[in-house]
VOPAGU-2260 file (C-alpha; in pm, 1 decimal, decimal comma):
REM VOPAGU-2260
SITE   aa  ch    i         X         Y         Z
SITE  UNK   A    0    -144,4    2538,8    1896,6
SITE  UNK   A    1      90,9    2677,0    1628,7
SITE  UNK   A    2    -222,3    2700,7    1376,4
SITE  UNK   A    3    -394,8    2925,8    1649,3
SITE  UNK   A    4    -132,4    3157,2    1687,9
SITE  UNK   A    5       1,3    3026,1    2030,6
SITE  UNK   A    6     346,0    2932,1    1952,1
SITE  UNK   A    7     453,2    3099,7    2286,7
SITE  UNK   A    8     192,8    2845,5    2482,0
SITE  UNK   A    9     316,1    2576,2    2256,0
SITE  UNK   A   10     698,6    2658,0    2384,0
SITE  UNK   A   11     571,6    2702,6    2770,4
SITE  UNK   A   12     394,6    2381,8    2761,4
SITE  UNK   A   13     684,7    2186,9    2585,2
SITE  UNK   A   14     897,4    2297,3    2891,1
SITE  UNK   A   15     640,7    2224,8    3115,9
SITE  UNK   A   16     670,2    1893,1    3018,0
SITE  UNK   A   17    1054,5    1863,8    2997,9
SITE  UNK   A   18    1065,4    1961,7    3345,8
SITE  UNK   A   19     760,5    1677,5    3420,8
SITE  UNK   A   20     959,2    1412,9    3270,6
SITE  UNK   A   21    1309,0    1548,1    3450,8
SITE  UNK   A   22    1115,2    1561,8    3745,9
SITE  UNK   A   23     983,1    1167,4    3725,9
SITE  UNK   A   24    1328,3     997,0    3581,2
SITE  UNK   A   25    1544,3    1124,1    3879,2
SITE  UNK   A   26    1403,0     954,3    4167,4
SITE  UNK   A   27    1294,1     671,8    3937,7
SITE  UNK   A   28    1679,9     569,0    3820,5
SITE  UNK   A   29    1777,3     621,3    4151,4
SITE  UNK   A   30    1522,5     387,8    4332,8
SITE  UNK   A   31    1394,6     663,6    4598,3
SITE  UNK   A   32    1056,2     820,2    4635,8
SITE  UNK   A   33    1013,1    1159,0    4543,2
SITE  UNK   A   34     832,7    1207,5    4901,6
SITE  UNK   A   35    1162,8    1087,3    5019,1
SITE  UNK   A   36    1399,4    1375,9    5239,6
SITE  UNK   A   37    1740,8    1222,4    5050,2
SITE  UNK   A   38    1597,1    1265,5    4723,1
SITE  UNK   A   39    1547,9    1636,3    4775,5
SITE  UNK   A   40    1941,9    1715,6    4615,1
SITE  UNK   A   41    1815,1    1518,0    4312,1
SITE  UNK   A   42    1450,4    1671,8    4284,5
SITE  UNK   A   43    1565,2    2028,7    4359,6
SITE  UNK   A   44    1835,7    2059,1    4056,5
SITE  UNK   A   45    1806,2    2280,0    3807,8
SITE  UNK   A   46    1688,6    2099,2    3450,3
SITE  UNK   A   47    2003,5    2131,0    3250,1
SITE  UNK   A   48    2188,3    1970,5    3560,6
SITE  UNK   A   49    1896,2    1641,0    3551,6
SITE  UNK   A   50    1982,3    1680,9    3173,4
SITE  UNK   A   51    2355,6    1663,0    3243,5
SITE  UNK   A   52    2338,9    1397,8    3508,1
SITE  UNK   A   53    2115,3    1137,3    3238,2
SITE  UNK   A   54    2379,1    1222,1    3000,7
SITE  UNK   A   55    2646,3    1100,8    3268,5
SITE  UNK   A   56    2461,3     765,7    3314,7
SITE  UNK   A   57    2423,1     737,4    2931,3
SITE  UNK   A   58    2078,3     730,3    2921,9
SITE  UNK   A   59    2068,8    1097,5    2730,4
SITE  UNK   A   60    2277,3    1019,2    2377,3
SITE  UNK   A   61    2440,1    1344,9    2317,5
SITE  UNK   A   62    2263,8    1352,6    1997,6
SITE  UNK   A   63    1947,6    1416,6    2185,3
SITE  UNK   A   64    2089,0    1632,5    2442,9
SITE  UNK   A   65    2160,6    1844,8    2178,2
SITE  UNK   A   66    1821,9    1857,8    2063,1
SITE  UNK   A   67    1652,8    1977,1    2367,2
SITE  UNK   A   68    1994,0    2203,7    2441,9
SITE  UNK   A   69    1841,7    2385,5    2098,0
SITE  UNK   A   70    1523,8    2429,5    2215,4
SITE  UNK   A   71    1630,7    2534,7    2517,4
SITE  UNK   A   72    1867,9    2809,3    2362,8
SITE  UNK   A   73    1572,7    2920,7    2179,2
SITE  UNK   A   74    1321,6    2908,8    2462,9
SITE  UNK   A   75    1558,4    3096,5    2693,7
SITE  UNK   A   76    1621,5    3366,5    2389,0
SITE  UNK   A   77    1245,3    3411,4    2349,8
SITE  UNK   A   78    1160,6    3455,4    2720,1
SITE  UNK   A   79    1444,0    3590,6    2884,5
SITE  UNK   A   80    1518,4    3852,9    2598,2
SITE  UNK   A   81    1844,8    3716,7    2510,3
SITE  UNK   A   82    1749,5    3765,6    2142,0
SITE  UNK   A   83    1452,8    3848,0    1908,4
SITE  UNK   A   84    1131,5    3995,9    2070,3
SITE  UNK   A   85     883,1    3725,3    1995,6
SITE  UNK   A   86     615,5    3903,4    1828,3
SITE  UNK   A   87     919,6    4043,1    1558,1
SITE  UNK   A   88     914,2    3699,8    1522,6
SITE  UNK   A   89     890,3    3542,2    1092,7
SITE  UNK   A   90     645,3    3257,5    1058,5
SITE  UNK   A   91     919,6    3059,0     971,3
SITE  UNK   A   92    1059,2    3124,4    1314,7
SITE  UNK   A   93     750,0    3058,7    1451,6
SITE  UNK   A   94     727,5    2722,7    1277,5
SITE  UNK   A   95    1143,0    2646,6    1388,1
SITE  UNK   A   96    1050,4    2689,1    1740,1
SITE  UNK   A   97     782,3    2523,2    1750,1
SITE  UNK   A   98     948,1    2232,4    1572,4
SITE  UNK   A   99    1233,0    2239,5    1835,2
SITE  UNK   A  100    1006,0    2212,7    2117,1
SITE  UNK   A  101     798,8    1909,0    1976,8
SITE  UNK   A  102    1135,8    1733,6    1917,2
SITE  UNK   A  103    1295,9    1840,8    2254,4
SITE  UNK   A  104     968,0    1698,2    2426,2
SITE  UNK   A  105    1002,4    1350,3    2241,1
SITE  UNK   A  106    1299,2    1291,6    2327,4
SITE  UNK   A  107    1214,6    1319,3    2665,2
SITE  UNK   A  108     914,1    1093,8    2608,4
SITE  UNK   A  109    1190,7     863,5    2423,3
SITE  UNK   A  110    1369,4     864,6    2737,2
SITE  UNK   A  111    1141,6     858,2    2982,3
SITE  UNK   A  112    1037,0     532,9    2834,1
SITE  UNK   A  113    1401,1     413,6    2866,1
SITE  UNK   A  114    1419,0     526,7    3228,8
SITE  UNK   A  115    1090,2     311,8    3283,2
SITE  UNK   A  116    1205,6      -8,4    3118,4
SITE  UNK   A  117    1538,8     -72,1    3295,5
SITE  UNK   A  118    1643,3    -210,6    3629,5
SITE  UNK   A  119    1707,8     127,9    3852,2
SITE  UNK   A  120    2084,0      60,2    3962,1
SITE  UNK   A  121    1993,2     172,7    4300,1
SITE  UNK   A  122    1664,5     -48,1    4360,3
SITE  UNK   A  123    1649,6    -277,5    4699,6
SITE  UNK   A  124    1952,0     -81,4    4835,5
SITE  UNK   A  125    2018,6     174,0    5050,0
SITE  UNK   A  126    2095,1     512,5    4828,8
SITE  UNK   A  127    2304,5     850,3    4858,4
SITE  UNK   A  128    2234,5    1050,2    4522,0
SITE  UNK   A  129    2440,4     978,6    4273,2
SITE  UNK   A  130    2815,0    1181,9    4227,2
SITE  UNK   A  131    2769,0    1451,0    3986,6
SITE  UNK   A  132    3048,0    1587,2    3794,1
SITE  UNK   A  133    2967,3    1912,9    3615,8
């Protein structure tokens, strides 16, 4: 996408799929469907509070929450004009943020993998959402 020109579609989609993977690993650790009515105060956070809560349960290393907390700084600078207008954009810049946002989505991938391969904490008992301390 960055080879056509479409860095900013590059950075939407990236998000998209942050907010995917957010979306999936939150009822998963917790061992409730989605579909069910407790797992609304889990489903409806905002992403940087999912982010904060799978750094909590140290299954986000800081190390990569601070790769997708650059992308997002970026990302939020680009669309909610909190810096640079895009198009003033270098290629270089181009090529950062597009860089940021391929990294920021693998380590989701990276831990949505983790979140898939161990035992959800909550599984086979009843749940409440987990405590979160922000």
């Amino acid at each position: 996408m960055e080879s056509d020109g479409k860095t900013p579609e590059a950075v939407l989609l990236a998000w998209s799929i942050i907010e995917m993977y957010c979306d999936n690993i939150v009822p998963r650790i917790c061992g409730i469907s989605s579909q069910n009515t407790r797992s609304k105060p889990l489903t409806n956070l905002r992403v940087s509070d999912k982010l904060k809560l799978f750094r909590q349960m140290e299954l986000l290393y800081d190390t990569e929450f601070d790769v997708i907390q650059q992308f997002k700084t970026k990302r939020d600078g680009l669309f909610h004009q909190d810096g640079l207008f895009f198009p003033n954009y270098t290629e270089a810049e181009k090529h950062e943020l597009t860089d940021k946002a391929i990294a920021a989505v693998d380590v989701m991938h990276n831990l949505s993998d983790r979140a898939l391969k161990i035992p959800s904490p909550y599984s086979g008992k009843p749940t409440e959402p987990p405590k979160l301390r922000f």
